[in-house]
C-alpha positions in Angstrom: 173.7 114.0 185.4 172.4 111.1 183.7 168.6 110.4 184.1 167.4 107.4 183.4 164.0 107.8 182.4 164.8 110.9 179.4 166.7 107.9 178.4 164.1 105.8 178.2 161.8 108.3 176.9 164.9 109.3 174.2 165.1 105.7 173.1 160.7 105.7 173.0 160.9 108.3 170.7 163.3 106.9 168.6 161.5 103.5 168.2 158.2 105.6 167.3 160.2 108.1 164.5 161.1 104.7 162.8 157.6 102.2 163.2 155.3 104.9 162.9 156.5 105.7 159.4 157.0 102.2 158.4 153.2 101.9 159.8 151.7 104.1 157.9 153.7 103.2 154.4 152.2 99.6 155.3 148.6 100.6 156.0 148.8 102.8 152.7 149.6 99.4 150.8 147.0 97.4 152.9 144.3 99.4 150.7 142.8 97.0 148.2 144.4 96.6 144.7 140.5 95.6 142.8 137.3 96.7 143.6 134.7 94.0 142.5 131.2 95.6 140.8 128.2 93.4 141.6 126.1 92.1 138.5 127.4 89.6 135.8 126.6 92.3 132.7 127.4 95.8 134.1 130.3 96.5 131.3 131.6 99.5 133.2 132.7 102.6 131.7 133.4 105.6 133.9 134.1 106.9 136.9 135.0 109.6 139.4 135.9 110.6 142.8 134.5 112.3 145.8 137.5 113.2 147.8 135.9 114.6 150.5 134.0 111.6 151.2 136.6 108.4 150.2 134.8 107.1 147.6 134.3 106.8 143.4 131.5 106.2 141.9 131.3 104.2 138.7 128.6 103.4 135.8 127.1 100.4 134.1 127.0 101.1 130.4 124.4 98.5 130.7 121.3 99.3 132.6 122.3 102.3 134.2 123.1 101.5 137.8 125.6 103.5 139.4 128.2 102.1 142.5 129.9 104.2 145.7 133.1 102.4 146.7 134.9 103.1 149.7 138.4 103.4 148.7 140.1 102.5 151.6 138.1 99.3 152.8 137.2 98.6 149.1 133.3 97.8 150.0 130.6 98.6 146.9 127.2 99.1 147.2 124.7 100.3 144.6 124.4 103.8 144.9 121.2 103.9 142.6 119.6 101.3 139.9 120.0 104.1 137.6 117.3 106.4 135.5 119.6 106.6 132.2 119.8 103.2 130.2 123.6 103.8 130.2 125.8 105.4 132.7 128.5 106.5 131.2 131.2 109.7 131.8 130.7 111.1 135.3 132.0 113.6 137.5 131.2 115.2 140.9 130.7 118.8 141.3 131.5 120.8 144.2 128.0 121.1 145.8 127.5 117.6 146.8 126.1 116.5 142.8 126.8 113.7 140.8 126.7 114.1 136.9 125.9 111.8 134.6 126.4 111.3 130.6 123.6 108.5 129.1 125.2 107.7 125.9 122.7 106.7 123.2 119.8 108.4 125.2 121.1 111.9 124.8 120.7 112.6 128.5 122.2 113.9 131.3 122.0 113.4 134.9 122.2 115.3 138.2 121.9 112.9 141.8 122.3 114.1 144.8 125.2 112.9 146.9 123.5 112.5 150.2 121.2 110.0 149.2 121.1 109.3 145.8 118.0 111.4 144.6 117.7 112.3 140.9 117.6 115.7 141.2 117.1 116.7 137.4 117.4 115.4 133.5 118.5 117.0 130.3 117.9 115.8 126.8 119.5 117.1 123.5 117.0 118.2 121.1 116.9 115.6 118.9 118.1 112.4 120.4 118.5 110.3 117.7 122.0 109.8 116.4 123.8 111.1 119.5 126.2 109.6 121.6 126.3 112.0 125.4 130.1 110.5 126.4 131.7 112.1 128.8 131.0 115.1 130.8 133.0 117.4 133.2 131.9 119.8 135.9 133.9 123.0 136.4 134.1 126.7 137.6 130.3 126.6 137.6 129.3 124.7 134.7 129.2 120.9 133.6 130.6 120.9 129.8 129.9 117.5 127.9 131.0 116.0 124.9 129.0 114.2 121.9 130.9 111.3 120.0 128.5 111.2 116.9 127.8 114.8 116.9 130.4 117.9 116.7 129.1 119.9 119.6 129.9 120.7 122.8 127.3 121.2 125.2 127.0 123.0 128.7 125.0 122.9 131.4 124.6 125.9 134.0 125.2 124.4 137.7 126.3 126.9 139.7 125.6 127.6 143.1 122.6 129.6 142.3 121.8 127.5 139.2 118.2 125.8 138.9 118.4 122.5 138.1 115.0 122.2 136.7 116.4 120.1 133.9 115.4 120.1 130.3 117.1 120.2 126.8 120.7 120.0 126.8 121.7 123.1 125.2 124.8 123.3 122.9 127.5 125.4 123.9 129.5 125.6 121.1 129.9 123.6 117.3 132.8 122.3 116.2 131.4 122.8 112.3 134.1 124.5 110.5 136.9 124.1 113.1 140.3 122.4 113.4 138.1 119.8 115.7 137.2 117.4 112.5 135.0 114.3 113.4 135.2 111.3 110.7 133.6 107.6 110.9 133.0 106.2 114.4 133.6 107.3 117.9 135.4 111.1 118.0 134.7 113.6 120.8 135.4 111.8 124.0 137.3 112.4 127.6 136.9 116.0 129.1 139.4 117.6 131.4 140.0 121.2 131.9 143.6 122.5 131.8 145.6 123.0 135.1 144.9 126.5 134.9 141.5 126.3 134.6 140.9 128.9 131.2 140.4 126.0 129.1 139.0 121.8 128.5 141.3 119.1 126.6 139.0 117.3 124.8 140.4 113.8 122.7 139.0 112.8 119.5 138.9 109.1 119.5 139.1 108.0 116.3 142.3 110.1 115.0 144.1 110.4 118.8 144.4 114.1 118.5 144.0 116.2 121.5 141.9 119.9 121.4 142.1 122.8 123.4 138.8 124.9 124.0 139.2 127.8 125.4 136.2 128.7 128.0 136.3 132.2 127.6 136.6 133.0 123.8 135.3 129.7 122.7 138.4 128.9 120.5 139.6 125.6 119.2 142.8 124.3 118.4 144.9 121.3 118.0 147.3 120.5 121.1 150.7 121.0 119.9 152.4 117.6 121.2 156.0 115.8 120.5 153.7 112.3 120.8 152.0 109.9 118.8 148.3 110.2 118.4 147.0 108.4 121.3 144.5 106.4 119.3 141.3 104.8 121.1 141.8 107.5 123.4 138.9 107.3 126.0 139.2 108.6 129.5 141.5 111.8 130.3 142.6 112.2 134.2 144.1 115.3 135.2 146.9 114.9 138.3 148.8 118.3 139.1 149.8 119.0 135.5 150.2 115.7 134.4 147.4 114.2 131.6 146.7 110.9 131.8 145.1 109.5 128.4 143.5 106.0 129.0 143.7 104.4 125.7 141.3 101.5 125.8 142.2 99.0 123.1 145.7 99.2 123.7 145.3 98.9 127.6 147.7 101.4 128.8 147.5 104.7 130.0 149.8 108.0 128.3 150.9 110.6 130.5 151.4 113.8 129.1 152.7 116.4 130.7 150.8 120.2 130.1 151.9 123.5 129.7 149.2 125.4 132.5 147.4 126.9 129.4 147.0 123.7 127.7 148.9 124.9 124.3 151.0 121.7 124.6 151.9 118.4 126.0 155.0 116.5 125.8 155.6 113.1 126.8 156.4 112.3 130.2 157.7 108.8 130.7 156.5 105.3 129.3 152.4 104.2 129.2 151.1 102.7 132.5 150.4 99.1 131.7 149.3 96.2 133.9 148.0 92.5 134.1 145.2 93.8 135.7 143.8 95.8 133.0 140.9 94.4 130.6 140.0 97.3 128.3 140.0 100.2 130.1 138.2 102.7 129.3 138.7 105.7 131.9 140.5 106.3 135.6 140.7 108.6 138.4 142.8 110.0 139.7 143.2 109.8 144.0 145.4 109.1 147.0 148.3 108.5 144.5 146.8 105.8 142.5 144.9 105.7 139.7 141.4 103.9 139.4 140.8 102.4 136.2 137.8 101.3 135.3 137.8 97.5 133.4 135.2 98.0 130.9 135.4 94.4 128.9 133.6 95.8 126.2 135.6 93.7 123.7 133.7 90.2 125.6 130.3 91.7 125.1 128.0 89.5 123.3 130.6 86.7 125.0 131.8 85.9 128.2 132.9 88.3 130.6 135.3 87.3 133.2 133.4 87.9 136.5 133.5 89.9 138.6 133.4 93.1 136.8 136.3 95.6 138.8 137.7 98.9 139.3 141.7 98.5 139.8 143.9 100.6 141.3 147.8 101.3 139.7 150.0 103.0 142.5 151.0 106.5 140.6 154.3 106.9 139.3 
């Protein structure tokens, strides 16, 4: 027997199954392509994510203020005016903390997420002739790289961990290891490996990539059937696939890891675009990347305003 309205409802179904799709891939393009930073001299240089919550975060190199963005509506308001003179590398932790590298000051960090408070500060020993980077919280710890000096430092933040602040403690030297620095900027982007035992660390200056193993404290070269990936900055981590923003160059190299972090081969041509103007690192979220447009080769000149975050769809 034929009835009329399970035809109906057939045919309602049917027109759902193929607008509801075509709905959603439209809404998921609707997101914004830039993200404009307020102030005409913020220079960004990096960022991070807070998936939970739909937003990045991203750091003046000058001054120090630090920016939420929602991703999907692509508003930006100043998250704090900033207690470093530089924020730099960045990266949230899972207990609602925001960590912070301050470049030349030697510092480091620690807001909380819910409303911005500076919760604690740590200072190398000696600050002079440092360069605090980039920094990268994991499996309990925040592990954050020098550029003039060859050390890596670490910072307990564990659940249970007091953030009373104080000195920034070293962690381990890279004196006598295959992790050589030479003239100008060397230890840099800081990613752990996908399975977690180890950080990728790239040295600037000479594009090679280093392995450190957490739990032994080794160091070795990344065995790699690439180039050196010279002016390497930023490092993202997606899945298994390494993303080394190269900043000069304006492209981004993926490089796909073994789980232990032993090697990387190449995996497909550098992400380039238009949009970028010298990046220096990205994030990784939502199947995009958000690349942070530093322009530091038009300071001391004219910056093309506004300063932006822009998002490349993923591969």
């Amino acid at each position: 027997m034929h009835d009329p309205n399970r035809s109906v409802s057939a045919r309602t179904c049917a027109f759902l199954a193929t607008v509801v799709p075509f709905a959603l891939f439209a809404l998921s393009w609707a997101q914004p392509e830039t993200y404009d930073l307020p102030g005409d001299a913020v220079f960004p240089e990096g960022i991070t994510v807070h998936e939970a919550a739909g937003t990045f975060y991203v750091g003046a190199s000058a001054g120090g203020a630090i920016f939420e963005a929602d991703v999907a509506s692509g508003e930006v308001r100043v998250f704090t005016d900033g207690d470093l003179p530089m924020a730099l590398g960045m990266s949230v932790d899972d207990h609602g903390r925001l960590f912070v590298a301050g470049g030349a000051s030697g510092q480091v960090a620690a807001y909380d997420l819910a409303d911005g408070e500076l919760l604690a500060t740590w200072t190398v020993a000696d600050p002079d002739g440092t360069f605090v980077n980039d920094l990268v919280a994991h499996d309990g710890a925040v592990y954050v790289t020098d550029s003039f000096r060859p050390v890596l430092y670490r910072i307990d933040a564990g659940p249970d961990a007091d953030l009373a602040g104080g000195e920034l403690e070293v962690h381990l030297s890279f004196e006598g290891s295959p992790f050589q620095y030479v003239e100008g900027f060397n230890a840099n982007g800081i990613v752990p490996t996908p399975d977690g035992e180890a950080l990728i660390v790239v040295q600037s200056a000479t594009g090679q990539l280093y392995r450190i193993g957490l739990n032994e404290g080794s160091i070795s070269v990344v065995a790699s059937n690439q180039a050196p990936v010279f002016a390497g900055d930023g490092l993202v981590l997606d899945g298994d696939v390494l993303w080394v923003v190269q900043n000069e160059f304006e492209q981004i190299v993926p490089l796909r890891l073994t789980p232990d972090g032993f090697e990387a081969r190449g995996d497909g041509p550098p992400l380039r675009s238009d949009l970028f103007a010298f990046p220096t690192t990205a994030a990784a979220f939502d199947g995009s990347l958000f690349v942070v447009n530093s322009q530091f080769d038009r300071q001391g000149g004219e910056p093309e305003l506004p300063f932006q975050v822009v998002r490349v769809a993923l591969p």
